[in-house]
N, C-alpha and C positions, 0 to 999 in steps of 0.2 A: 760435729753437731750442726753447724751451718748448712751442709752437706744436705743433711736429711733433713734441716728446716724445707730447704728448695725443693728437694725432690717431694717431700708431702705437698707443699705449696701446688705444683706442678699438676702431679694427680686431683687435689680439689678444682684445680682449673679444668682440668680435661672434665671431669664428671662432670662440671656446670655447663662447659660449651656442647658436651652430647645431650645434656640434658634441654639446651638449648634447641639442639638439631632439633631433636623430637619433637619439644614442643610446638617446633614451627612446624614439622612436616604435619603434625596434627592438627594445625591449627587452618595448613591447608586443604586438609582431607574437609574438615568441618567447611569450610569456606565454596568448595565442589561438591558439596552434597548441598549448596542452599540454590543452585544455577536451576534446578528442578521447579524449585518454588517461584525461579522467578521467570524459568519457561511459563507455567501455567497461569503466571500474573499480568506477561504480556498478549497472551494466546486469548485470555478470558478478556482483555479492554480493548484488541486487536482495532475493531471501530473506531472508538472514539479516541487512542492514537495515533491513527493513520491519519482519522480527519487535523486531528490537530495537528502533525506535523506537514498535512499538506497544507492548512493555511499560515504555518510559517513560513513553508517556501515562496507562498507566492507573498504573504509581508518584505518578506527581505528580497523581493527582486530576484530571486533565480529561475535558474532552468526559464527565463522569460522566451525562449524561442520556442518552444514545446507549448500547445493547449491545455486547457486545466485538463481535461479527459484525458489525454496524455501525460499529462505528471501525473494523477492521478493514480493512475494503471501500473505505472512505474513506480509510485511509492508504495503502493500494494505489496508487486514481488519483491522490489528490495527489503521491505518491511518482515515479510515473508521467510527472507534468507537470512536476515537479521538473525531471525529466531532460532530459524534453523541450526546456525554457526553458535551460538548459545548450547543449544541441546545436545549438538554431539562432536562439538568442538573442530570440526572438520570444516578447512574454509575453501575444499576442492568446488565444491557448489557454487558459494558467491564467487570465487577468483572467475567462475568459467561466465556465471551468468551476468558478473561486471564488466567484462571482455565483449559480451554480448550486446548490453546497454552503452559502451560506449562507441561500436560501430555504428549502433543507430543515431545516437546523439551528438558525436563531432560533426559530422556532415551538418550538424541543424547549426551548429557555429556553439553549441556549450563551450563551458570555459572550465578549466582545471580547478580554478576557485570554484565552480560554481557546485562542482562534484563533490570536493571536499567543505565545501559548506553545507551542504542540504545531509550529510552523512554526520557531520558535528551537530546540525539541528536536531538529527533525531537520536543522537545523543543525550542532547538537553532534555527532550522529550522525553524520553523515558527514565534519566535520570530523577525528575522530574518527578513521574508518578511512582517512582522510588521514596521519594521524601514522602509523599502526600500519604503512600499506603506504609508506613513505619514510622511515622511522625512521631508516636506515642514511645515506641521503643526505639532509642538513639542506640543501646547496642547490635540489635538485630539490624538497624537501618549500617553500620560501619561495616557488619559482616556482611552484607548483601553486595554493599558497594565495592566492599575487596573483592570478591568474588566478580564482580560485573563488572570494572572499570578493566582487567585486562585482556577480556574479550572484547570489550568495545573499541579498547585500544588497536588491538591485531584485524577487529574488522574494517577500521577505518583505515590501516595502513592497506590491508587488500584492495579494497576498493580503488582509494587514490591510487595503488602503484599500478591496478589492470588499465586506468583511464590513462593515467601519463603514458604505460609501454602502447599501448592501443593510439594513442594522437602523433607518438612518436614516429611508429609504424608507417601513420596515414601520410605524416611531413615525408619521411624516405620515400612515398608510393610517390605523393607528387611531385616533388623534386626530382623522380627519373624521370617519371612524365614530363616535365618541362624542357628535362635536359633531351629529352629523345625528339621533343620537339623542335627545340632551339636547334639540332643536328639531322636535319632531314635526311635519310637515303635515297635518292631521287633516283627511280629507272625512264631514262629519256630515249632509249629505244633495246632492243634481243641485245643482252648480254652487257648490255654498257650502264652503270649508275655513275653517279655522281654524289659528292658529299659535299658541299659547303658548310662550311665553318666559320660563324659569327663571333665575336666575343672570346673574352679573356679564355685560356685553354691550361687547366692545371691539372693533375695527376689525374684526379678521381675524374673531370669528365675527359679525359685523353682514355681511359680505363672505357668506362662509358661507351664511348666514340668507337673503339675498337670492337668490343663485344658485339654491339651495333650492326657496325659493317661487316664483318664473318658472317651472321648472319645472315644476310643481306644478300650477300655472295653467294651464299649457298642457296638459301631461294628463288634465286633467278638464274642460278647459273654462270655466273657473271663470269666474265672474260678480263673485262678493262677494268678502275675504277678513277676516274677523274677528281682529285682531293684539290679541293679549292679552299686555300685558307688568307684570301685576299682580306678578309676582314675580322684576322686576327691579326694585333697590333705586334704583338711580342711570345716570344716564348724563353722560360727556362731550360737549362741544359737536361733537366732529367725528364722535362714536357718534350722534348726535343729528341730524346732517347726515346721516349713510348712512340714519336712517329716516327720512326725508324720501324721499330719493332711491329707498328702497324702493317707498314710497305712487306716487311717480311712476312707478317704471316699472312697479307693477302693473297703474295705467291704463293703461300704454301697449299691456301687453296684453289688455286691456281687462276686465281687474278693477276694481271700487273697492273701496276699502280700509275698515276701520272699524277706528280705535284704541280699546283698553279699559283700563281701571286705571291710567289715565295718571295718576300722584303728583305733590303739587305741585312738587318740586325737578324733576322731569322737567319738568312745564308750562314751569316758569321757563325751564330752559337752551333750550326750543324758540323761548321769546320773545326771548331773550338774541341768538339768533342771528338772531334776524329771519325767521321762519317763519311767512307768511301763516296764521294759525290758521284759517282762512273753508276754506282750501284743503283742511284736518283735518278728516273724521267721526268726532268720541268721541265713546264713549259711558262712563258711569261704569262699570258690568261688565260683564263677560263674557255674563251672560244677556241683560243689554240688548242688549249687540252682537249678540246671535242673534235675538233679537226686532228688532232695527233692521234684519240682516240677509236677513230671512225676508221681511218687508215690501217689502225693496228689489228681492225674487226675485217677488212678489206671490203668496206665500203668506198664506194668514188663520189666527190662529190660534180655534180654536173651542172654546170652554168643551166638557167632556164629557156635563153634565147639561142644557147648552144642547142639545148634539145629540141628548139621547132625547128633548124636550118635542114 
């Protein structure tokens, strides 16, 4: 008897939780049929919320590097795509034309806050003329709002995440840039460069540095290359391994290599790792290195009072 209490028990549960489902997935169909009404509610006051959320942005201080005629213009289309990401739920458009606004906008020096603030402003804003036009009716206003808060939700996470990957992008551009500058390839005459090497040297700009010089090699032709790392202090053993593997692949395009200002704690960790030193051309400096590598081009070099006698 208990039995069959349970198992009735069971089945009224099942019925009430489908009955559940249903009424939810109904309750979402009704809630996606009111995005229509509220397309044509921000379409129709388009003006006077644009205006009003550009003079939010400029109350709270953003986008302050940008001219009003330029926020402006910009809160136009974003407004624009707003709508659009509303009407056909498709955020292929804003992700592409956020991605666009933020090339232009990093370089003016915007701020990640400043992006996701002005995108929460017109949030408020339209939330906003949401109260004002359902005021009268709180149930239509809850259903509107269910309906509107999780597209506004997914359009502010696109936005924020194309400006973060886009500023992220622009730090990797200039950080090789610095590092390709901090690492000059210098051609000081037919077939010979040179590298000097300032500052601390870890994997990624040892990686760097390598890619660099193949390169390098290859566009000039290069024969020799003189590696000056007089003003690097120290290296680790696996920084020490990648300039190993540098000397070889410059043979391999048929550079040879000549190391200069090699310190003793550097000698050490090359021996440490077991680096056939025979395989190494040092030389103590730099001028050496260019006098070893002039010779190794078969240049002579000739005294100047030698050549008037």
């Amino acid at each position: 008897m208990r039995l069959a209490d349970d198992e009735e028990r069971q089945d009224v549960m099942g019925e009430m939780s489908s009955q559940q489902v249903a009424d939810g997935n109904e309750q979402d169909e009704e809630d996606a049929m009111l995005l229509p009404e509220l397309v044509a509610h921000l379409r129709a006051n388009r003006g006077s919320l644009r205006e009003e959320w550009a003079s939010r942005i400029k109350e709270a201080h953003l986008l302050s590097a940008m001219t009003p005629q330029e926020v402006f213009s910009e809160v136009t289309s974003v407004y624009d795509n707003y709508v659009a990401v509303l009407e056909t739920g498709s955020v292929d458009e804003l992700r592409h034309y956020a991605r666009d606004l933020s090339e232009r906008i990093i370089p003016r020096g915007v701020e990640t806050h400043e992006v996701i603030g002005i995108v929460l402003l017109l949030r408020d804003v339209l939330a906003r003329s949401l109260f004002e036009k359902y005021r009268d009716d709180f149930a239509m206003l809850n259903r509107v709002l269910n309906a509107y808060e999780p597209a506004a939700n997914r359009i502010a996470n696109t936005v924020a995440g194309s400006f973060v990957e886009e500023r992220e992008r622009v730090i990797r551009q200039q950080q090789d840039s610095l590092r390709e500058l901090s690492t000059p390839v210098l051609q000081v005459r037919e077939r010979l460069l040179i590298l000097p090497i300032i500052g601390m040297l870890d994997r990624e700009r040892a990686h760097q540095l390598t890619d660099q010089l193949l390169r390098a090699i290859r566009a000039h032709r290069a024969r020799v290359v003189v590696i000056d790392i007089t003003g690097v202090p120290d290296v680790d053993e696996s920084v020490a391994d990648d300039l190993v593997k540098t000397v070889d692949a410059s043979r391999l395009m048929g550079a040879g290599v000549i190391i200069t200002g090699l310190s003793s704690e550097i000698a050490q960790t090359l021996v440490t790792i077991g680096v056939d030193l025979g395989k190494m051309n040092t030389v103590g400096d730099l001028q050496g290195g260019i006098e070893e590598a002039e010779h190794l081009l078969g240049f002579k070099v000739v005294r100047t009072d030698d050549a008037d006698r």
